[in-house]
TORKOL-4160 file (C-alpha; in steps of 0.2 Angstrom, whole numbers, padded with zeros to 4 digits, m for minus):
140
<pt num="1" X="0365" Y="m0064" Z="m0049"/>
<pt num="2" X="0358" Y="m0067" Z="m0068"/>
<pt num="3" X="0347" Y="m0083" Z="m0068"/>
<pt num="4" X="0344" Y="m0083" Z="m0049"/>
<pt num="5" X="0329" Y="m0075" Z="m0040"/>
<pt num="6" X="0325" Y="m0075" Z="m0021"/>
<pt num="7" X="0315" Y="m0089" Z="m0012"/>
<pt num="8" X="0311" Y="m0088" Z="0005"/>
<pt num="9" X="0330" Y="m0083" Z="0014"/>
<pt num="10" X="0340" Y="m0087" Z="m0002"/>
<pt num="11" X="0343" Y="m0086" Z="m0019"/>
<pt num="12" X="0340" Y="m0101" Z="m0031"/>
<pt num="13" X="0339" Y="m0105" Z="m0051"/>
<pt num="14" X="0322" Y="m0101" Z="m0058"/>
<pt num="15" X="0319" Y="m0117" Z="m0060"/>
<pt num="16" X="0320" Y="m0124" Z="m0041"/>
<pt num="17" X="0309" Y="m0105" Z="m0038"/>
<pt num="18" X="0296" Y="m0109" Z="m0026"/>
<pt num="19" X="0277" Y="m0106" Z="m0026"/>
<pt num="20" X="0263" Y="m0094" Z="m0021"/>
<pt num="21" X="0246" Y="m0101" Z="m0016"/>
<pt num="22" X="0232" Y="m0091" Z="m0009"/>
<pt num="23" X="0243" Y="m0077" Z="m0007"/>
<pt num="24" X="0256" Y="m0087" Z="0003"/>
<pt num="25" X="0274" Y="m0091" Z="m0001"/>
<pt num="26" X="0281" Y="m0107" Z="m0001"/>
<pt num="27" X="0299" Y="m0116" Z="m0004"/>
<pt num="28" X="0302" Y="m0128" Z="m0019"/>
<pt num="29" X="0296" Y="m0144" Z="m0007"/>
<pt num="30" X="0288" Y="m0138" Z="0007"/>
<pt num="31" X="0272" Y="m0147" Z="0012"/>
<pt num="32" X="0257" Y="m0139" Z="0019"/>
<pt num="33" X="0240" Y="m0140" Z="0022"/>
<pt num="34" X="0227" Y="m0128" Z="0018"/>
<pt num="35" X="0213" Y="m0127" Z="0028"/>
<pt num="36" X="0210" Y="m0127" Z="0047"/>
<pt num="37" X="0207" Y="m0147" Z="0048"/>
<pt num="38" X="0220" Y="m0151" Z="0038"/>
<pt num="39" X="0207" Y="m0160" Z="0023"/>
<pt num="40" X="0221" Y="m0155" Z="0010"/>
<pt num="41" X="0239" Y="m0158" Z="0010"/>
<pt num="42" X="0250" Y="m0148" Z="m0002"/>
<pt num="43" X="0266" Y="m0147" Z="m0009"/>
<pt num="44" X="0276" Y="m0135" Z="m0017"/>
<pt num="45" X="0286" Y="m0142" Z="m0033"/>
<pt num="46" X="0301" Y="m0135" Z="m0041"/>
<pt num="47" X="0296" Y="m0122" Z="m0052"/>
<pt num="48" X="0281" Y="m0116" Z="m0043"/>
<pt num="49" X="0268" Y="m0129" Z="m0046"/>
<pt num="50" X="0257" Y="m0132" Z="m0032"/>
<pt num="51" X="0254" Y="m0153" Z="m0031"/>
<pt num="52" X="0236" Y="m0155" Z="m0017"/>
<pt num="53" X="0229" Y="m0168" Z="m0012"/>
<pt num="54" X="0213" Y="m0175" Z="m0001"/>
<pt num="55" X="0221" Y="m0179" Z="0019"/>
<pt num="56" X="0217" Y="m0178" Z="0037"/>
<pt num="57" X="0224" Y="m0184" Z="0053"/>
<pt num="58" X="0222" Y="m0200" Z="0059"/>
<pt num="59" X="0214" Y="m0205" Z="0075"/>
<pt num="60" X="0221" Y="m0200" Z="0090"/>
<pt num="61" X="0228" Y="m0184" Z="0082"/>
<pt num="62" X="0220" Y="m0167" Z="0078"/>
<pt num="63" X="0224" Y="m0154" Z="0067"/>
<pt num="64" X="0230" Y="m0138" Z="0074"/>
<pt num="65" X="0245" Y="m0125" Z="0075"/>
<pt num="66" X="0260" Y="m0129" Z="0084"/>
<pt num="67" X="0278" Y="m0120" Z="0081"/>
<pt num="68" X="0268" Y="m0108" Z="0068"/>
<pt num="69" X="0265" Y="m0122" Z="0056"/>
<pt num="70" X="0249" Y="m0131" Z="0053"/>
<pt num="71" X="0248" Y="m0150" Z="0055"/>
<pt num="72" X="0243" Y="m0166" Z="0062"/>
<pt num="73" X="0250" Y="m0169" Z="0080"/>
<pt num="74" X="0244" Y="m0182" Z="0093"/>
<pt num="75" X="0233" Y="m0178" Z="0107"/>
<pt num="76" X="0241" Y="m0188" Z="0119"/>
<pt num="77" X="0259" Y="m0197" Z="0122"/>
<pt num="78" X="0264" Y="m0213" Z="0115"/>
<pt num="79" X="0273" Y="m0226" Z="0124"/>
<pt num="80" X="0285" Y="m0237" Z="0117"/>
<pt num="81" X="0286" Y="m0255" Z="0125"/>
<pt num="82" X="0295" Y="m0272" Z="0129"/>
<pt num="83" X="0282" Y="m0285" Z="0132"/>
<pt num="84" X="0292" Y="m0300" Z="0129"/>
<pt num="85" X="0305" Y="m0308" Z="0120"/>
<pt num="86" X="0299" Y="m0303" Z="0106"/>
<pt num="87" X="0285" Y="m0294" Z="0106"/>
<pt num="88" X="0284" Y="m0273" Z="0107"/>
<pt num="89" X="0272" Y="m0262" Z="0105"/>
<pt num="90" X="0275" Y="m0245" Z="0095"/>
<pt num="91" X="0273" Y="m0228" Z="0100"/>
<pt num="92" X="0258" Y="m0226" Z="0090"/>
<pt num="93" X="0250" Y="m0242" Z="0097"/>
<pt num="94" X="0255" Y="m0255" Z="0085"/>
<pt num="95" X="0260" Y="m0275" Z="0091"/>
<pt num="96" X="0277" Y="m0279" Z="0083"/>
<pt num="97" X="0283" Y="m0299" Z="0083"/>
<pt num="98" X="0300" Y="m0300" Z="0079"/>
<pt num="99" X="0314" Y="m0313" Z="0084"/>
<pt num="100" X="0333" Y="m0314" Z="0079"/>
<pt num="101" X="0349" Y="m0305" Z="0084"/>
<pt num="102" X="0351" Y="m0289" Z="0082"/>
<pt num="103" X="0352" Y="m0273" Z="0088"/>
<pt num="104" X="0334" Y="m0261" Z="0088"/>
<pt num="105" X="0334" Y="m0243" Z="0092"/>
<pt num="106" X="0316" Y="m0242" Z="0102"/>
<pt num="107" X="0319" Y="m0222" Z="0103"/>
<pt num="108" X="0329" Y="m0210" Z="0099"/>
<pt num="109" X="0328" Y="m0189" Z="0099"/>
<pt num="110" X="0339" Y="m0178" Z="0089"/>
<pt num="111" X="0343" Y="m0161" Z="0094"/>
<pt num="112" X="0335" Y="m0148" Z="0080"/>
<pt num="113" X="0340" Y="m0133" Z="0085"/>
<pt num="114" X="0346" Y="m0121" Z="0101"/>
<pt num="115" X="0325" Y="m0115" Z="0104"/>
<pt num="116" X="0320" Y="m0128" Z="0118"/>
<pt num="117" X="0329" Y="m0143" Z="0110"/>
<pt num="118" X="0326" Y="m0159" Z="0120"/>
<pt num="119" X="0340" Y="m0167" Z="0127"/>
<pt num="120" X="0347" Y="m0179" Z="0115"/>
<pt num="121" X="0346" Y="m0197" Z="0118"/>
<pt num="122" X="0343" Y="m0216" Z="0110"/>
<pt num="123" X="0336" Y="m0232" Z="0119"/>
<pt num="124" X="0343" Y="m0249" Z="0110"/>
<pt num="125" X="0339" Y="m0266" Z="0115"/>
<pt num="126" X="0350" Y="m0280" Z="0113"/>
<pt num="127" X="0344" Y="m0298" Z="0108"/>
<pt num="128" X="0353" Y="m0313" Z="0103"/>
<pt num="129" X="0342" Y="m0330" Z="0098"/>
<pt num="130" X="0342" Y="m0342" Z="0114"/>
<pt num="131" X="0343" Y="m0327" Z="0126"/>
<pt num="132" X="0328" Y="m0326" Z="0138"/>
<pt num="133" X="0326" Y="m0309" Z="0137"/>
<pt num="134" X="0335" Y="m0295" Z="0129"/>
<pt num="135" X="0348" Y="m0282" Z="0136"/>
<pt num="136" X="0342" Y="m0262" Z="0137"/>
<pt num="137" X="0356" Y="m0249" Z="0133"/>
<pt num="138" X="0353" Y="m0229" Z="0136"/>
<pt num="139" X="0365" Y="m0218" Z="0128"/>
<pt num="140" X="0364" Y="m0200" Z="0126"/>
């Protein structure tokens, strides 16, 4: 249609037309690095402006390919726990201290897509103030 031009699988207003940077093509927002250890982290504004700037993974990741697309994934599994009333430890390794009732999701996986989606599921904990510990709930 008038006004409209291709970009990636569909057909868009000029304006949100995406970007072509070293001979690549990318959508109006996607994010991308450029070079194979992930120094510079791009992104693709509306209108075919490519934004870069410095990066690089943090420690305990490294840059490499995974699914096609370049980035900066873990090297090992994280592991998400309950030390105490109130203290947990995230998957990336960091204490948390928190008190109070409430419910906290501690993990929780979304199916993407039909390719080798992982089973969906959510882990909540369950704390009220006085209790001495709190209550785990699975749910899928």
């Amino acid at each position: 249609d008038d006004g409209f031009v291709r970009s990636g699988r569909r057909c868009v207003p000029l304006a949100r037309c995406g970007c072509s940077h070293r001979g690549r093509y990318y959508e109006a927002g996607e994010e991308f690095y450029t070079d194979p250890d992930c120094g510079e982290r791009c992104v693709c504004r509306p209108g075919g402006e490519v934004e870069c700037r410095p990066a690089g993974c943090a420690a305990g990741e490294e840059c490499e390919v995974r699914g096609g697309v370049r980035g900066c994934h873990p090297t090992a599994c994280g592991r998400c726990q309950v030390l105490g009333a109130a203290s947990y430890s995230t998957f990336d390794g960091h204490p948390l201290h928190f008190a109070g009732t409430c419910t906290y999701t501690l993990a929780a996986v979304e199916a993407e897509g039909p390719e080798e989606a992982p089973a969906p599921f959510a882990v909540e904990l369950e704390k009220e103030s006085g209790q001495e510990g709190p209550r785990v709930r699975f749910g899928v």
